[in-house]
Each structure stands twice: as C-alpha cells, then as structure tokens.
C-alpha positions in Angstrom: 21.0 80.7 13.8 25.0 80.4 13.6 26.2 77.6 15.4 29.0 79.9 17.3 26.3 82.1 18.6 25.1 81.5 22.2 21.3 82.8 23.2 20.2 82.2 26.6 16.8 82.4 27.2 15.1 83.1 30.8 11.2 83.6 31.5 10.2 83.2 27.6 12.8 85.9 26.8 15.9 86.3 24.8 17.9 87.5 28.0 21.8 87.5 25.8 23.5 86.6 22.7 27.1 85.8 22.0 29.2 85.2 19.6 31.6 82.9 21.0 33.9 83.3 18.2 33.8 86.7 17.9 32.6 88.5 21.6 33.2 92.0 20.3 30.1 91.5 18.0 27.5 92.9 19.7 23.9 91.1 18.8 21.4 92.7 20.7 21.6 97.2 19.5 20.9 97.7 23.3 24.3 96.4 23.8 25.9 97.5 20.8 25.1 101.1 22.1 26.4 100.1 25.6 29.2 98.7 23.8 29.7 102.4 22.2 29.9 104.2 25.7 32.7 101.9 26.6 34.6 102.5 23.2 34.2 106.3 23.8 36.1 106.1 28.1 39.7 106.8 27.6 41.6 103.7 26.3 43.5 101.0 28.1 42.6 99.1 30.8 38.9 99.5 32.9 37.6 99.1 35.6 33.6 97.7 34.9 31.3 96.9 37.5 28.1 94.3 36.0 24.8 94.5 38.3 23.7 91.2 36.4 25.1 88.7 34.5 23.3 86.8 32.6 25.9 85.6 29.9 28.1 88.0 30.7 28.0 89.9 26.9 29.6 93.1 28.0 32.0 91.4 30.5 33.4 89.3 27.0 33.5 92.7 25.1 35.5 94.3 27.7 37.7 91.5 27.8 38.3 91.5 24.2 38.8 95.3 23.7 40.0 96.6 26.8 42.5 93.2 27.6 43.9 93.7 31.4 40.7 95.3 32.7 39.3 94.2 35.9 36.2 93.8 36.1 33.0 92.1 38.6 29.8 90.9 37.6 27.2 90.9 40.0 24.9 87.7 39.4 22.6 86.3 42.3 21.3 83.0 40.7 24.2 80.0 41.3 22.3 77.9 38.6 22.4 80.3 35.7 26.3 81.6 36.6 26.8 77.5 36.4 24.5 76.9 33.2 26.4 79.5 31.2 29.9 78.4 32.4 29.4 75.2 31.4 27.7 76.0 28.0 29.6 79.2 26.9 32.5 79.4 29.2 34.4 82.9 30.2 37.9 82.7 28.3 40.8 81.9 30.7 42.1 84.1 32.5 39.7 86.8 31.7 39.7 88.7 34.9 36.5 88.6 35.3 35.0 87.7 38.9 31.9 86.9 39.4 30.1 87.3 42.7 26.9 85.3 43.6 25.1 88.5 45.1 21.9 90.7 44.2 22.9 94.4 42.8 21.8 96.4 45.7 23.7 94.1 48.5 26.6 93.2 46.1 27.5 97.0 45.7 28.1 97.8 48.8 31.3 95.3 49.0 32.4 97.2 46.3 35.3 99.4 47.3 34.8 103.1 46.7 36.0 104.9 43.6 36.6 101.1 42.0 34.8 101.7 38.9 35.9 103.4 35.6 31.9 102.4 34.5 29.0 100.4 36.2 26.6 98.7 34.2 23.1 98.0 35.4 21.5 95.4 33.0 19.4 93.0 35.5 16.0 92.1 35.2 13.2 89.7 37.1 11.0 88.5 34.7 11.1 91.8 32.2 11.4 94.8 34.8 14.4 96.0 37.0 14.0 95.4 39.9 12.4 98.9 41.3 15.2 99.0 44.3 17.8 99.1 41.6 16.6 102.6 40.3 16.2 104.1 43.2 18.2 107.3 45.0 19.5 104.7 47.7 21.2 102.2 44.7 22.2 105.2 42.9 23.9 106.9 45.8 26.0 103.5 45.9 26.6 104.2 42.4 28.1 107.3 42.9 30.3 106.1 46.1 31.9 102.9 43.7 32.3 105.6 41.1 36.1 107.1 40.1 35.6 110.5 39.5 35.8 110.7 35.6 33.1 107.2 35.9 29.9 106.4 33.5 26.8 105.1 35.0 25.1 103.2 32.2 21.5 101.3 32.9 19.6 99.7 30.7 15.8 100.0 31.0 12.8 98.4 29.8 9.8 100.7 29.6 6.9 102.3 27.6 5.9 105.7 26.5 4.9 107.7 28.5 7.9 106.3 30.5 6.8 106.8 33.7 10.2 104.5 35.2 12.6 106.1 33.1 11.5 109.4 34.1 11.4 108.7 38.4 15.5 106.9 37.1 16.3 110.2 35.7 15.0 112.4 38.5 17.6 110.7 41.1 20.4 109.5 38.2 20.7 113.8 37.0 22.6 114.5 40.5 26.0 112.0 38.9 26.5 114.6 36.4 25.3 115.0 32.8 22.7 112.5 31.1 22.1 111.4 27.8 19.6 108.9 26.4 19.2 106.3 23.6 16.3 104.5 22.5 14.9 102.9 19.6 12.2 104.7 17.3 9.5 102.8 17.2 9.4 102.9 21.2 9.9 106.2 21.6 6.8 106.8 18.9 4.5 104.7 21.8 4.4 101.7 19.4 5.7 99.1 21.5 7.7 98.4 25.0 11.9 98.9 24.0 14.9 98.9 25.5 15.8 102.7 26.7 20.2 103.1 27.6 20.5 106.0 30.1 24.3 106.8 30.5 24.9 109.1 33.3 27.9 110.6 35.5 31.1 111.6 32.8 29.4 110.7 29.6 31.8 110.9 26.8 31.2 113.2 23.8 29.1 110.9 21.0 28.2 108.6 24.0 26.4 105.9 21.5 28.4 106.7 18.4 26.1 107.5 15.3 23.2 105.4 14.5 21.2 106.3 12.5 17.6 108.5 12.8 16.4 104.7 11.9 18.0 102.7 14.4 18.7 104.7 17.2 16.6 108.0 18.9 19.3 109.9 21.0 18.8 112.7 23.7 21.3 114.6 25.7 21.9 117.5 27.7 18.1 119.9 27.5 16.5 117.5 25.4 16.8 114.6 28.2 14.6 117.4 30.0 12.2 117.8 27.2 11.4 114.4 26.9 12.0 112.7 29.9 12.2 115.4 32.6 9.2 115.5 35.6 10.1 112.2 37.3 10.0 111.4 41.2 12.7 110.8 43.2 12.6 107.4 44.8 
C-alpha cells in the first residue's frame, strides 16, 4: 500500500481511503462516481452538505476542485473526527466545518436552501441508519436544498434491493433519479455499493464507465429495476 495513502478502518471495514498527496484521486469507485456527480454541477464554488464523515474523502475532493466552497460535514463520533485530524489532517484553511452531530438532528441546523449538493454516506456497522432514508430525513433534504440541488446517497444493499427500493419510493418526489451500481451486485452475486443521485441530476450524472465497472440506470429504467418500494 502507498505510503501517502490513508485507509481508515471501522467495524472490520475499509470505511475511506485517501491520497494525501493527491485528494482528487478517488480510491474507492463508489466515490469516484460520487466524485463524477459533483464534476458534472455547474463550476465554481459549492455549497456541499456531508451526513458522515469518516475521513472526510469527498469533503478533500471538493476542496481541491471546487477551491472556495463551503462546505459541513456531519460526523457524530468526537473520537474518530479527532483520530483522523490527527493522522490525516484537513488542509488549512479548507472551509470545511465539521459539526459533532448525527445526520438526522444535524440537518435540521442547516439553513434552508444552503446546499448546492448533500451527500449521505454514513453507516453503523455496514447499514445506514434506516431513519436516514426515510420520507422525514428526505423531506429535510429537500428543505436544505437550493433549487437547482443534487441529493446523492450512497447505499449498501443486495439484490433484490428491498432498501434501495423503499429509498427510491420517498427520494422520486426531489425530482429525477438515476442509479449506479456495480455489475456483479446488480447480477445478485454479492452485497455492493448502490449511488442514488436524486433532485437536479446533471446530464451523464456518473460520467462513462464502462458496462464492466459501472451498471447505470436513469429516468424509466430506475422504474424497471428499482420501482415498487414503500414509503417510510
């Protein structure tokens, strides 16, 4: 492993990776495609809203593409805001604040229309938190939303993707919806990462991977495949 890349690990997992040398080099493809949606706003400084931390990957890639954004992470646990400062600190005068609360009660001191995009990327152990995809967290969503905003989750799940589905049944009322996931999870072969943008999603939302790397669904085919869901 390169020496000038920074992997924190929580519960047995590989929760981020950065370079710290190079923060616009996205490790993880979860966050390279996350990374894409942001590329694809219109350019100069954001507004970005983090609902977890962690080690702050997309916070650093904002930071070093989008210099002069403002942005808040969203990162209840003390310790691990303190671990990573202390072993990969946030570059000086980054303007990023970070705020020691939970998702849902940290949104709602969020002013409304703040946010040029939201990013929900927060786990305990390996799920998100159910309140975090629900109608009440999204309705918050779309309150700290500017009018042109991307909502953009990141969700761990398994065919038949019974969570993704329910997210998508209360996320479809911020405006259009397009969906990335890898192959071999959409095929049923194995638990993945699935990126749900939502709200204004740009045109090309995660660039173009390719059929290998990267399954993508939007408009009617986010239906197809993961329409039928419960509001929550």
């Amino acid at each position: 492993m390169r020496r000038d890349l920074y992997v924190l690990d929580l519960d047995g997992m590989q929760q981020s990776a950065v370079d710290l040398t190079d923060p616009t080099r996205l490790v993880f493809d979860y966050t390279r495609r996350i990374g894409d949606i942001i590329d694809r706003i219109p350019p100069g400084p954001s507004r970005v809203l983090h609902v977890g931390g962690a080690a702050m990957t997309l916070a650093r890639y904002v930071h070093a593409t989008r210099p002069r954004s403002s942005q808040i992470v969203l990162e209840p646990s003390a310790e691990l805001v303190e671990k990573v400062r202390a072993e990969a600190p946030l570059p000086p005068r980054s303007g990023i604040k970070v705020r020691p609360f939970d998702g849902m009660s940290g949104i709602r001191g969020v002013r409304d229309g703040y946010a040029d995009v939201v990013i929900l990327d927060a786990f305990d152990g390996a799920r998100t938190p159910g309140e975090l995809t629900s109608a009440a967290f999204v309705e918050d969503v779309r309150r700290v939303l500017a009018p042109s905003g991307v909502f953009v989750a990141n969700l761990v799940d398994r065919a038949p993707f019974a969570r993704v589905r329910d997210f998508v049944a209360v996320a479809r009322e911020l405006g259009s919806l397009a969906i990335g996931v890898e192959p071999a999870t959409m095929k049923g072969r194995r638990p993945g990462n699935l990126v749900v943008a939502c709200g204004a999603v740009p045109g090309e939302p995660f660039g173009t991977p390719s059929p290998m790397e990267y399954r993508i669904f939007t408009d009617r085919a986010v239906d197809d495949s993961f329409g039928g869901g419960v509001k929550a």
